[in-house]
C-alpha positions as CSV (number, residue, x, y, z in Angstrom):
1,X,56.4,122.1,176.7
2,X,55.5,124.5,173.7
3,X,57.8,124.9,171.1
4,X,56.2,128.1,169.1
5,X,59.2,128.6,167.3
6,X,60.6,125.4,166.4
7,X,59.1,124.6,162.8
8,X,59.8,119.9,163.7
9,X,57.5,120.7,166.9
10,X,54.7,117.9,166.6
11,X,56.0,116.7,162.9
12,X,56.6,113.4,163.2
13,X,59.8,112.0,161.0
14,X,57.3,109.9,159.0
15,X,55.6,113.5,158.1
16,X,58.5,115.0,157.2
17,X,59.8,112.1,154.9
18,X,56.7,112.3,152.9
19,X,56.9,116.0,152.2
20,X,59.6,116.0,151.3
21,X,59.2,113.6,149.0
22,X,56.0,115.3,147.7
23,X,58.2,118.5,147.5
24,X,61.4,117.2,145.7
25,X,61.0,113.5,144.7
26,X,62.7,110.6,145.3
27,X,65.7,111.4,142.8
28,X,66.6,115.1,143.7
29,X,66.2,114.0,147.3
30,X,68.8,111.7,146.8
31,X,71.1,114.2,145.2
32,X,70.2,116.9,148.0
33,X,71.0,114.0,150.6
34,X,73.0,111.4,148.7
35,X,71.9,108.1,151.3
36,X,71.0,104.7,149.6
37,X,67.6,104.5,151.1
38,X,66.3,107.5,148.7
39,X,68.6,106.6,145.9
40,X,68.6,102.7,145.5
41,X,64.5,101.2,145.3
42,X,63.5,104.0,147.6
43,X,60.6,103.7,149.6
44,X,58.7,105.7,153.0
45,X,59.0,102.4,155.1
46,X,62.8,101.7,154.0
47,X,64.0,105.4,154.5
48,X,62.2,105.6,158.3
49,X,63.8,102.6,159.3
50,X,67.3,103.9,158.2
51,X,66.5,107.6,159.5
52,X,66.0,106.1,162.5
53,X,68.5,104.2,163.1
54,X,71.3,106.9,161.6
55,X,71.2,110.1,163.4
56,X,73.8,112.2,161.3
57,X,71.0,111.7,158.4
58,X,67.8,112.3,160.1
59,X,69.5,115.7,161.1
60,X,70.3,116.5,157.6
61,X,66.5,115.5,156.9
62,X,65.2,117.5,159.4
63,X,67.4,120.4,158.8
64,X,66.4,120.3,154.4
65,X,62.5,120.2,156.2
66,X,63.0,123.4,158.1
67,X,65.0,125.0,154.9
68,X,61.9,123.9,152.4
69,X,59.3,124.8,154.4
70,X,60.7,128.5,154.8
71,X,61.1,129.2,151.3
């Protein structure tokens, strides 16, 4: 099904994670989204495995993605 207008089409959560990261860094990522996984020993394999698992936080991940990639 194409998806031309939604910006998470074909982005895979591990994708998003790590631009983010590239974009804000670890700490202001934890402020933006105050979750232990970015705040406390952070790491890419850590935060996936608790995105995953926590829905009301991948959405706010996925919904600072769409905001930072439209500024």
């Amino acid at each position: 099904m194409e998806q031309p207008n939604n910006p998470l089409h074909g982005k895979t959560l591990e994708a998003i994670l790590v631009y983010l990261v590239s974009y804000y860094g670890w700490e202001e990522l934890g402020e933006i989204i105050p979750v232990n996984c970015f705040r406390k020993d952070p790491s890419i394999k850590s935060s996936l495995k608790f995105l995953r698992r926590t829905q009301w936080a991948r959405d706010k991940v996925e919904k600072l993605y769409v905001e930072t990639i439209g500024k």
